[in-house]
RONU-653097 format. One line per field, with one value per residue (C-alpha): x, z, y; chain; residue in one letter. Coordinates in Angstrom, 3 decimals. Layout:
xx: X;...;
zz: Z;...;
yy: Y;...;
unit: A;...;
code: A;...;
END
This chain:
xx: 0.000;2.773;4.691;1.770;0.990;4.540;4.405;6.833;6.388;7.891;7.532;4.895;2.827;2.201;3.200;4.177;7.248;7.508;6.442;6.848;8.323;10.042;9.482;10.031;8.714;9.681;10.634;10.618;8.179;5.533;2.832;2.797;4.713;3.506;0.027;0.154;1.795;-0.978;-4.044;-2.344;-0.978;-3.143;-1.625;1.996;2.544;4.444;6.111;8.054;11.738;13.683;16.614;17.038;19.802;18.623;15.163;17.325;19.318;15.918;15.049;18.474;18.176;14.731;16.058;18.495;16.436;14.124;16.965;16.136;12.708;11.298;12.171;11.564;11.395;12.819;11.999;13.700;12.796;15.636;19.172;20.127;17.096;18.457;22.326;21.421;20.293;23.703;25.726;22.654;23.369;27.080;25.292;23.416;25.767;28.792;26.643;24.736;21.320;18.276;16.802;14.806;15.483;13.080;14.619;13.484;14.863;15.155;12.874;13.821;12.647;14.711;12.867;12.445;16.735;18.233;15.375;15.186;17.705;19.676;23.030;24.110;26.500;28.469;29.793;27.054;23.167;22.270;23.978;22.165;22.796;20.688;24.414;25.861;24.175;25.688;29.032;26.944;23.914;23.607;20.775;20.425;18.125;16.340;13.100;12.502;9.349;6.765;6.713;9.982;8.996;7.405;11.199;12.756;10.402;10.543;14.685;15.452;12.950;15.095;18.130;17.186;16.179;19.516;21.123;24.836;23.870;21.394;21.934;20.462;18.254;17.522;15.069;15.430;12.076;12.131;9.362;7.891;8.193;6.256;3.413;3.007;0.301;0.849;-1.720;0.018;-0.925;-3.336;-1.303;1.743;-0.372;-1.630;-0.367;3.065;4.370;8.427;11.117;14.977;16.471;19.012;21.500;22.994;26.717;28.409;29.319;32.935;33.150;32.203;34.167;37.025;36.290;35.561;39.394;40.666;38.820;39.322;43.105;42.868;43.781;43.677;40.258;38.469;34.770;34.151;30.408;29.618;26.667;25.292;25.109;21.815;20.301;20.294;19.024;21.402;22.167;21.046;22.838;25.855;25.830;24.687;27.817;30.334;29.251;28.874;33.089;34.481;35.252;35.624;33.468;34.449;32.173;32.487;31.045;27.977;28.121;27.749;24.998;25.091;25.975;25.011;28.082;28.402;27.799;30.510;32.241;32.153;35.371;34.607;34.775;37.639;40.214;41.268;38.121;37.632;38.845;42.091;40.418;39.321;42.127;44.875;42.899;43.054;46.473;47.459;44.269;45.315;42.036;39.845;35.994;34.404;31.241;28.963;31.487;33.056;36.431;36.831;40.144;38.556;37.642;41.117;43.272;44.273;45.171;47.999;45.951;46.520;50.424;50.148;52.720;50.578;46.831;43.971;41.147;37.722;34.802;31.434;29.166;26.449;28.446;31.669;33.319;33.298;33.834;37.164;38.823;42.533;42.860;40.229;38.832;35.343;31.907;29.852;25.971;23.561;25.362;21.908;23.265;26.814;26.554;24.537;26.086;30.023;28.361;27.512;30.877;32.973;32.055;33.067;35.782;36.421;39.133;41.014;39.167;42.076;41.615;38.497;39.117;42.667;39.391;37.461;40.335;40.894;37.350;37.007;39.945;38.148;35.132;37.250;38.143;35.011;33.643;36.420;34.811;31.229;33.091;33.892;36.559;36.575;38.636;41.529;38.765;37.056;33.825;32.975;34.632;32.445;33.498;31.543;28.509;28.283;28.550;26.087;23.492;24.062;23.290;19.791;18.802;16.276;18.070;15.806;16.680;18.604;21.421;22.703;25.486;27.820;30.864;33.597;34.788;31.444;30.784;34.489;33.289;30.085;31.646;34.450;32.572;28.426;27.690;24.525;21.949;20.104;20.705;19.800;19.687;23.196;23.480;26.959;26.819;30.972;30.762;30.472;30.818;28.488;28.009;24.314;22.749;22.863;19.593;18.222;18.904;17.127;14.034;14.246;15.080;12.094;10.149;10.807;11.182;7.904;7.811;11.591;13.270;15.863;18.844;20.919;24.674;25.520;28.833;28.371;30.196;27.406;24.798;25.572;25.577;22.049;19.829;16.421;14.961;14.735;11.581;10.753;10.705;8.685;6.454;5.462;5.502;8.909;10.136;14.289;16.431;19.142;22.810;24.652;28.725;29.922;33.759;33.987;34.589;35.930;37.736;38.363;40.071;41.600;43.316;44.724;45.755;48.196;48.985;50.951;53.063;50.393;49.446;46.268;44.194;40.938;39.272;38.083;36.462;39.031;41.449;39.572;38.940;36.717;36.385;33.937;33.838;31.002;29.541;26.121;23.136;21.923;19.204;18.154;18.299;16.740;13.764;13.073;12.857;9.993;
zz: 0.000;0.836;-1.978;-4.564;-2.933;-3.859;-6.733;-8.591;-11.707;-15.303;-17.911;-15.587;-15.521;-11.598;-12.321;-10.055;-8.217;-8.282;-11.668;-11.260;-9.827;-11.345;-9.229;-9.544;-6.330;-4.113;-0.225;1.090;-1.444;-2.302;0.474;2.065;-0.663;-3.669;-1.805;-1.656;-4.998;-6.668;-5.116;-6.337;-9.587;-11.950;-9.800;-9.449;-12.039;-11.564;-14.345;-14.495;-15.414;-15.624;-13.403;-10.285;-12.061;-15.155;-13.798;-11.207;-14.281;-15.933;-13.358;-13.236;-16.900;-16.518;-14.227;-16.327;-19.684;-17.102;-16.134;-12.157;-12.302;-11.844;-9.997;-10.323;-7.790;-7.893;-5.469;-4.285;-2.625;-0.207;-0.945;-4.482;-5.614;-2.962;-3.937;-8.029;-7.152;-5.910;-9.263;-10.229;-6.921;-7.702;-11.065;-9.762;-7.400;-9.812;-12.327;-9.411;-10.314;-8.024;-7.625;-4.854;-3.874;-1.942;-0.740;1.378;4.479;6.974;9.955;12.812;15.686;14.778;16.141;12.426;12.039;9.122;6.562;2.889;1.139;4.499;4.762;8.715;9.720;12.701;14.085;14.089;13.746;12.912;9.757;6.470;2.667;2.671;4.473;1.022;-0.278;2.445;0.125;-3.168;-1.636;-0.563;1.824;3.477;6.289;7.638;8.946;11.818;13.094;10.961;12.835;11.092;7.484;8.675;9.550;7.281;3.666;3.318;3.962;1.703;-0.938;-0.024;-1.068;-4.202;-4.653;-3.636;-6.581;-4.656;-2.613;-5.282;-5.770;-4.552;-1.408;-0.064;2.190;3.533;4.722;6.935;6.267;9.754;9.932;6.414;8.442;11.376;11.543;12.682;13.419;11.015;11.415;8.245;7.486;6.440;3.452;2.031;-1.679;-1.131;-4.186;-4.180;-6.930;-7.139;-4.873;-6.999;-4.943;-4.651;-5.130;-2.437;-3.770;-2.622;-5.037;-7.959;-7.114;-7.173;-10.149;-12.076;-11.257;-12.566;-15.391;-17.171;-16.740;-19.219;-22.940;-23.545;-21.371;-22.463;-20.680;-19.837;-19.482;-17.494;-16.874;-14.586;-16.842;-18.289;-15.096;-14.445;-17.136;-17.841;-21.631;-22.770;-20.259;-20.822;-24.815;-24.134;-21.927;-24.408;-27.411;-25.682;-24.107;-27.090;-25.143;-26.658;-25.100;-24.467;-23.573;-20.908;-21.271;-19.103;-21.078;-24.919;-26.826;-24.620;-28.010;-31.217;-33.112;-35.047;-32.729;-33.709;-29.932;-29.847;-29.684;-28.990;-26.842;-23.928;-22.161;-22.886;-25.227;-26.313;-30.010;-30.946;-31.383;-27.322;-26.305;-28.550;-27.043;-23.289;-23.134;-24.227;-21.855;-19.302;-17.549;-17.083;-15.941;-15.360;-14.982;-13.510;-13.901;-11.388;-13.782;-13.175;-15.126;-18.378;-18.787;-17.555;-18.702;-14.823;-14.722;-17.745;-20.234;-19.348;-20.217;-20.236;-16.853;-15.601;-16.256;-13.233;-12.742;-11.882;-11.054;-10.857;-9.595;-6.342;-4.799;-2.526;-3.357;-7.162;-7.122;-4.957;-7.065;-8.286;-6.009;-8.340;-7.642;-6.110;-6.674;-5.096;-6.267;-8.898;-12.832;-14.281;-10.853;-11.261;-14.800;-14.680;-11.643;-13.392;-16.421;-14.709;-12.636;-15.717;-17.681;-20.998;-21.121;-24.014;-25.522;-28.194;-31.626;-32.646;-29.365;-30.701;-34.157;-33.134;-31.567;-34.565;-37.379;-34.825;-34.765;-38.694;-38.941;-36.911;-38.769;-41.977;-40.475;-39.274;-43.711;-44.686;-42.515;-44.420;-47.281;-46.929;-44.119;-43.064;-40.125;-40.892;-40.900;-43.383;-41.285;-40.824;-38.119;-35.603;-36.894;-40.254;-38.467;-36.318;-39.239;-41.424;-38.551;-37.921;-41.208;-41.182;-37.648;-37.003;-34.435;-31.367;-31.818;-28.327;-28.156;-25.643;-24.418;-21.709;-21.479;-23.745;-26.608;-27.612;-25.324;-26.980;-30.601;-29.751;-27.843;-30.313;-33.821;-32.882;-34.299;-32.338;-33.620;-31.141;-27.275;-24.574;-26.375;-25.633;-22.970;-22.243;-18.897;-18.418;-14.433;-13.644;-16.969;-16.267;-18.394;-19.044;-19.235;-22.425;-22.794;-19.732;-19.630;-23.286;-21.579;-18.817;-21.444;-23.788;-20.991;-20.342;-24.111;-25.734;-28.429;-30.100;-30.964;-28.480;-29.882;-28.025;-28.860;-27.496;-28.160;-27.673;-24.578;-22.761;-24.764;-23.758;-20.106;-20.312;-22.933;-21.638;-21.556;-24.926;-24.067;-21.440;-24.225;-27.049;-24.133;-22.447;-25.732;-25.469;-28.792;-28.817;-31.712;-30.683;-32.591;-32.061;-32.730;-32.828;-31.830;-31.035;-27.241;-24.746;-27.588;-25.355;-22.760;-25.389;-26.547;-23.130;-21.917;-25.575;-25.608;-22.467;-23.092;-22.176;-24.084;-25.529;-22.646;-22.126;-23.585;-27.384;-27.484;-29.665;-26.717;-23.978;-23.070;-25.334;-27.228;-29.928;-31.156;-32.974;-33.960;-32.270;-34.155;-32.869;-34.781;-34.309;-30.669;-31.234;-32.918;-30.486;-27.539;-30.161;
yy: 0.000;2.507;1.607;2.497;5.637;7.175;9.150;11.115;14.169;12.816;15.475;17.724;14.984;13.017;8.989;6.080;6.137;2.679;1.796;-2.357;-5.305;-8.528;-11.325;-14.880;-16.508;-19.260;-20.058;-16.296;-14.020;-16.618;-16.485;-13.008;-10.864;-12.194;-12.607;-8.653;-8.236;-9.949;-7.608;-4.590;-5.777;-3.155;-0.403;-2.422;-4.674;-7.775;-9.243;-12.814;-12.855;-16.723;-15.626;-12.871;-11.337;-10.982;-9.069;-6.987;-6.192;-5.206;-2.822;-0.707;-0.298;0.792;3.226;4.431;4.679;6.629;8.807;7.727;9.158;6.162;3.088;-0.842;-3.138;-7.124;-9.079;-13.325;-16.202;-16.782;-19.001;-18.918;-16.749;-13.944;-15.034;-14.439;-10.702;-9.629;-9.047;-7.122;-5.104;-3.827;-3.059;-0.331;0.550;0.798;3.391;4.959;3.996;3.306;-0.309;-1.555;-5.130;-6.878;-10.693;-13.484;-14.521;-17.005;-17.697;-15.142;-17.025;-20.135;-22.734;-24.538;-24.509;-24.792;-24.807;-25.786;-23.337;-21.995;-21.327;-22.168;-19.962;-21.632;-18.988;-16.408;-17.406;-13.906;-14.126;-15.254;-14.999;-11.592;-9.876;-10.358;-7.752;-5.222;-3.872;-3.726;-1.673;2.254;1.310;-2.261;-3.513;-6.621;-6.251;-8.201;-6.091;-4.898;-1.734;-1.054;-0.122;3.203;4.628;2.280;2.451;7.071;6.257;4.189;6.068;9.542;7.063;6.428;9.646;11.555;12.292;11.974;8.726;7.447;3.507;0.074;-0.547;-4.106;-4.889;-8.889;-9.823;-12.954;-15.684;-15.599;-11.700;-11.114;-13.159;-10.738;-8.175;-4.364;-1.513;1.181;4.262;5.717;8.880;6.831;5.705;9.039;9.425;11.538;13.466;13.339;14.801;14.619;17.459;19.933;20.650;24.383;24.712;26.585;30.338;30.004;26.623;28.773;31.744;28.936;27.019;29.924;31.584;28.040;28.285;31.612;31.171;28.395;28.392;24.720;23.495;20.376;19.343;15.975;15.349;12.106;10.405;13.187;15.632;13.785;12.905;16.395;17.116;19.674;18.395;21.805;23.980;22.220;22.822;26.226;26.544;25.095;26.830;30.138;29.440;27.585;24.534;21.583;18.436;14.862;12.817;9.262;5.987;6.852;10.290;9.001;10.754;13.786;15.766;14.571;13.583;16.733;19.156;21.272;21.211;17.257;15.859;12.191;9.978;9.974;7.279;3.717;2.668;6.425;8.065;9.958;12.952;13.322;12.021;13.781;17.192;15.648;15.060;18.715;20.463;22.997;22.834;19.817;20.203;17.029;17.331;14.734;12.091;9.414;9.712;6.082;4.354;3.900;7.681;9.009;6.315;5.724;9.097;8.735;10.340;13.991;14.912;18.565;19.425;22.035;20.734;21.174;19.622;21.413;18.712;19.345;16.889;15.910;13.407;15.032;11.274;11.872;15.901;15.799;13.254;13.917;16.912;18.847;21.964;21.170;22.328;20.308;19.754;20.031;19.424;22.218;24.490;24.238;24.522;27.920;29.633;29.203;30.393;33.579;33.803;34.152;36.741;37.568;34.752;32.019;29.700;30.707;30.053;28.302;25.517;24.809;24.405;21.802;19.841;19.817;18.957;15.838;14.755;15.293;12.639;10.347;10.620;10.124;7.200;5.275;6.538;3.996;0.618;1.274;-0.806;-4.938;-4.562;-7.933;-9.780;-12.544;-14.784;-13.577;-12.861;-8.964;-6.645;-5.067;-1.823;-2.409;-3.765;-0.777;1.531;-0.275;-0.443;3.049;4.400;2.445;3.155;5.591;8.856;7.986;4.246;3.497;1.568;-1.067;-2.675;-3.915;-6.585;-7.244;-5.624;-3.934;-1.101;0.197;-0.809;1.358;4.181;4.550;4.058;5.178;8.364;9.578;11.789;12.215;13.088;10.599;7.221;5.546;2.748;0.769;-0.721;0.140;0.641;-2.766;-4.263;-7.093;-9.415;-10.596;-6.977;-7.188;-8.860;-8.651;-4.470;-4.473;-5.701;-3.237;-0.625;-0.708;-0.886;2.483;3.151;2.213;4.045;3.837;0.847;-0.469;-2.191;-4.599;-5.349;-8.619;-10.807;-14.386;-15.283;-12.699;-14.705;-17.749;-16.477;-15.146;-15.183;-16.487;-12.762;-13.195;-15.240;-12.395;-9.891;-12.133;-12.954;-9.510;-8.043;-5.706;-5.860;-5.568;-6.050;-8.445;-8.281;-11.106;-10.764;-14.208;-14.171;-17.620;-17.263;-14.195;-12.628;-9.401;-10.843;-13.200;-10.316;-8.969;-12.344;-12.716;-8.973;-9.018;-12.121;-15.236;-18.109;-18.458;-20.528;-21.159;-17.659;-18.545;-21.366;-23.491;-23.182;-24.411;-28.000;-29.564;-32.930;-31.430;-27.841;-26.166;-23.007;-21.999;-21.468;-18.234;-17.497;-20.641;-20.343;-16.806;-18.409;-21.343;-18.145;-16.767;
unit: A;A;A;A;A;A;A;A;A;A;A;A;A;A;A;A;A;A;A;A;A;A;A;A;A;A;A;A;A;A;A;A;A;A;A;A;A;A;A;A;A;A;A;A;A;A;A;A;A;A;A;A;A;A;A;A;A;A;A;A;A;A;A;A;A;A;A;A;A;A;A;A;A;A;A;A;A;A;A;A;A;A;A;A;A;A;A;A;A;A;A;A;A;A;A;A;A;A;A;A;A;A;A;A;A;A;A;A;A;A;A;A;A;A;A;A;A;A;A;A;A;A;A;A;A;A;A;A;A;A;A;A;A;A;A;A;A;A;A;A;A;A;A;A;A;A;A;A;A;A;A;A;A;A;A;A;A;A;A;A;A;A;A;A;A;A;A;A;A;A;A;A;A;A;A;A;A;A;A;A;A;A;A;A;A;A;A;A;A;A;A;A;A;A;A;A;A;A;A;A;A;A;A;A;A;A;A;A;A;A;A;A;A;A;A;A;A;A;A;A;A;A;A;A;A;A;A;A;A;A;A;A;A;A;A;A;A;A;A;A;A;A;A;A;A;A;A;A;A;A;A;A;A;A;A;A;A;A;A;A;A;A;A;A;A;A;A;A;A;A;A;A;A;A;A;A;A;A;A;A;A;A;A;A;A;A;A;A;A;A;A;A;A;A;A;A;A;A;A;A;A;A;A;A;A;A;A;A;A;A;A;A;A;A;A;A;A;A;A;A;A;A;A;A;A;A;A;A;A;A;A;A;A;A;A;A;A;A;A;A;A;A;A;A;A;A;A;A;A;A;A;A;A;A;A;A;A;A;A;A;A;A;A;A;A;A;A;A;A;A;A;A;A;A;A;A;A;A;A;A;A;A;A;A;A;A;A;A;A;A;A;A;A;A;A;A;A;A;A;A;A;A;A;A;A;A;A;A;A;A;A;A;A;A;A;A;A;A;A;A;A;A;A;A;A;A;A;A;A;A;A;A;A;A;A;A;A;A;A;A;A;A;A;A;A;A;A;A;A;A;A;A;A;A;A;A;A;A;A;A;A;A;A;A;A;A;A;A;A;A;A;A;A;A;A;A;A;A;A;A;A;A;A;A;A;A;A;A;A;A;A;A;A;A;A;A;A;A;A;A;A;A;A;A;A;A;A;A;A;A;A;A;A;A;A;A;A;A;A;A;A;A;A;A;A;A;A;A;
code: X;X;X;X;X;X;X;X;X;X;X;X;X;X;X;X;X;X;X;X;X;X;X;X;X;X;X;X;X;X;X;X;X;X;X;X;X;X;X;X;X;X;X;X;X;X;X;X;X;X;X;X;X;X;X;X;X;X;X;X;X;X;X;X;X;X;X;X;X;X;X;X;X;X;X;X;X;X;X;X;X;X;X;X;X;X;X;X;X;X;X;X;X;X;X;X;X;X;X;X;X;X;X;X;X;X;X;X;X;X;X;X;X;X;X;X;X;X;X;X;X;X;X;X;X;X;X;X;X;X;X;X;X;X;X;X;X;X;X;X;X;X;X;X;X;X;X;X;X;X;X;X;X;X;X;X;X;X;X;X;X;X;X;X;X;X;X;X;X;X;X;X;X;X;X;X;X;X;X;X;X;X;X;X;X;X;X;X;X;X;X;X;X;X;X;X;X;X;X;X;X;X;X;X;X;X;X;X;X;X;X;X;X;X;X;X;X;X;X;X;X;X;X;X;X;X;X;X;X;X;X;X;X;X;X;X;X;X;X;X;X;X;X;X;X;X;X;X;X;X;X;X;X;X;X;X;X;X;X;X;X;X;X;X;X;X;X;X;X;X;X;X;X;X;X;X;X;X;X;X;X;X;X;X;X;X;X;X;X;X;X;X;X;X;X;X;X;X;X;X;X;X;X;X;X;X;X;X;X;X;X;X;X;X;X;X;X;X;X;X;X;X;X;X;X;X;X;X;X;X;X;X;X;X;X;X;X;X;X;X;X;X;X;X;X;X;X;X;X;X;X;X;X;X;X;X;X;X;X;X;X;X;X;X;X;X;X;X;X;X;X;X;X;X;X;X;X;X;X;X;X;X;X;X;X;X;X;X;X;X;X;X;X;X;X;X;X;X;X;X;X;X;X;X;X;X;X;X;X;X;X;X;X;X;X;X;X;X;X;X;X;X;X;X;X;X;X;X;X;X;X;X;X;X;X;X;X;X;X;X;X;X;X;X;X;X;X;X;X;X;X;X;X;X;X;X;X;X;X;X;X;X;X;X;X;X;X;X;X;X;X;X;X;X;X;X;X;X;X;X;X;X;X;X;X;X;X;X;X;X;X;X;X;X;X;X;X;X;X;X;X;X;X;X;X;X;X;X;X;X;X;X;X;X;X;X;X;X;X;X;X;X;X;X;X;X;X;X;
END
């Protein structure tokens, strides 16, 4: 009841907070929580994934294509069901995206020790699978009296709604505890209307950044993931056009400027394009904004060879913001974004900083041209360069792309020219493989009305495809590209690159007494 009475504004119009749950139910969710789920289920719909993972994974996509407006809730029997939701956890914890995780749990009175699924801890009986979720969670809690959601429930809702703390919440529920009645009080269910706080920057912060800034003749932005949960995407453009500043953008960042937007440099760090990182490593002045500047991004801090660069970092969360001794403003990206603006008067980059940025990007673009044509690998099979670029010349601009593990996400973030903002997902924090798939599901759900297209190798479909059958069967339409390298070709690569033997990565050189290709489509087709 409490949970359908959130609501939340998308667009000016008043929606649900919680706008679903993924359930698959067993020992811990099937008699009280799914009992509930059920009587509610045309204001909270419940939909039926194969495997915890994959539906936790559905609901942190969701959140994401939703831009953490909107949240989705999973939900586990206990043991392995509870167990399966964890990668899914560090997920949303790794990109900073809200998921509410409701698992089963062990009797708390005892007296039934150890039941079907229960891991005995010897040394502490208070202890159950449910603590494994503690390092991969922003908010966790076991309920062991029902009076417990009223403080518990609006705190973990004011997690997921922080937009510096924002991340997972997990809620175990033990069986005998989900069973127990409570005289709530009637206020705590009145409809409550809630919206993501913006954050003020502290004057001081911009007086700061701003000094940093207009001494520059060399800055470079790097726009991060925050920047579009904000929803600062315009204020930021504004901002670089108006200064001259050439923009790179992060994994989490990709589509933030359509691909010619004449300040768009690319894509930065270790899977990123010459062109941002030829201008990062001569930048005097670098503003992140909205960005955790994890390894990738700065290419562990090697990318940036100019002697007497600084670092200015913009974002809600005092972890990301003070990173590499930056110069911190700490809150909203829109905030931030508009308060420097009006800090630094009349100053710009040299035209000619600019215009280095563009020649370097116009190479690049020169570049992908040349893999429209048969560019094929030693194999004679074609590279995932050409695929990309065929696909996106026929793909429509609001079409929204997906990926995660393994060599795609790089493919993508090096060689997809977007056209339109907002439609680029590469799961990079965690790098999990498996949301792939599952994330496509999660994805159109939030998507209706544009295509969603998921890039998949076939190590990562192997690992998880059964939400192919999710999507054919709750009628979520995805278009599925399978890249067939034969194995972990990625990794493949790293392990031969720094001196190893080929071992156990491509399929051919692991242990096997008969190898053969995999029909995909034919796998595809069985799933409907």
């Amino acid at each position: 009841r409490w949970l359908v009475n959130q609501r939340t504004i998308i667009d000016g119009d008043e929606a649900p907070m919680f706008a679903g749950a993924f359930g698959i139910f067993g020992h811990g969710n099937v008699t009280c929580l799914a009992e509930a789920l059920e009587q509610v289920q045309d204001e909270l719909p419940t939909w039926r994934g194969h495997n915890e993972q994959g539906m936790a994974l559905s609901a942190v996509a969701y959140a994401k294509a939703m831009k953490r407006r909107q949240i989705m809730i999973a939900t586990s029997s206990v043991g392995p069901g509870s167990t399966n939701m964890v990668t899914a956890a560090g997920v949303a914890h790794a990109n900073r995206l809200p998921v509410l995780l409701f698992s089963g749990d062990t009797f708390q009175h005892r007296l039934v020790d150890p039941v079907l699924q229960q891991v005995e801890q010897f040394h502490n009986p208070t202890e159950t699978v449910a603590d494994c979720f503690k390092p991969v969670t922003r908010y966790w809690d076991r309920i062991t009296k029902p009076e417990q959601i009223l403080r518990s429930l609006p705190q973990a809702l004011a997690v997921m709604l922080d937009p510096a703390d924002c991340g997972p919440v997990f809620f175990a529920l033990p069986q005998d505890v989900q069973a127990e009645a409570y005289d709530y009080p009637a206020a705590f269910f009145e409809p409550t209307v809630h919206y993501i706080r913006r954050p003020g920057p502290d004057p001081r912060d911009i007086e700061a950044a701003a000094a940093v800034l207009a001494g520059a003749e060399k800055p470079l932005i790097i726009a991060g993931g925050g920047v579009n949960y904000s929803g600062a995407i315009e204020a930021l453009t504004a901002f670089a056009e108006k200064r001259g500043i050439p923009v790179a953008e992060t994994v989490a960042g990709k589509s933030i400027l359509v691909h010619d937007h004449p300040n768009h440099v690319g894509a930065i760090g270790v899977s990123g394009v010459t062109s941002a990182n030829v201008v990062a490593e001569d930048a005097d002045v670098i503003l992140a904004i909205g960005t955790r500047l994890q390894d990738f991004t700065t290419g562990s801090w090697a990318l940036f060879k100019n002697p007497h660069a600084r670092f200015v970092s913009i974002n809600t969360a005092r972890w990301d913001a003070t990173k590499q001794h930056a110069t911190a403003v700490i809150g909203d990206a829109l905030l931030g974004i508009e308060q420097l603006d009006a800090a630094l008067g009349d100053y710009s980059a040299p035209a000619d900083w600019l215009g280095f940025g563009q020649a370097q990007i116009r190479d690049w673009n020169a570049h992908l041209d040349t893999f429209k044509e048969a560019h094929e690998t030693p194999e004679g099979k074609p590279s995932y360069a050409q695929v990309i670029q065929i696909i996106n010349e026929i793909c429509d601009d609001d079409d929204y792309q997906l990926s995660a593990a393994g060599g795609l996400p790089g493919e993508l973030l090096a060689g997809w020219r977007s056209r339109k903002v907002g439609t680029f997902d590469a799961e990079f924090g965690y790098s999990c493989m498996g949301y792939e798939i599952s994330g496509a599901l999660g994805a159109k759900m939030a998507r209706p009305d544009t295509d969603v297209v998921a890039w998949v190798g076939d190590g990562s479909y192997l690992m998880m495809n059964s939400d192919i059958y999710s999507t054919v069967m709750t009628g979520h339409k995805v278009v599925f590209i399978v890249c067939d390298n034969g194995g972990f070709a990625v990794i493949n690569r790293l392990q031969t690159a720094q001196g190893g033997a080929e071992f156990n990565n491509l399929l051919r050189t692991t242990r096997h007494e008969e190898y053969r290709q995999v029909d995909f489509a034919k796998l595809a087709e069985s799933l409907g």
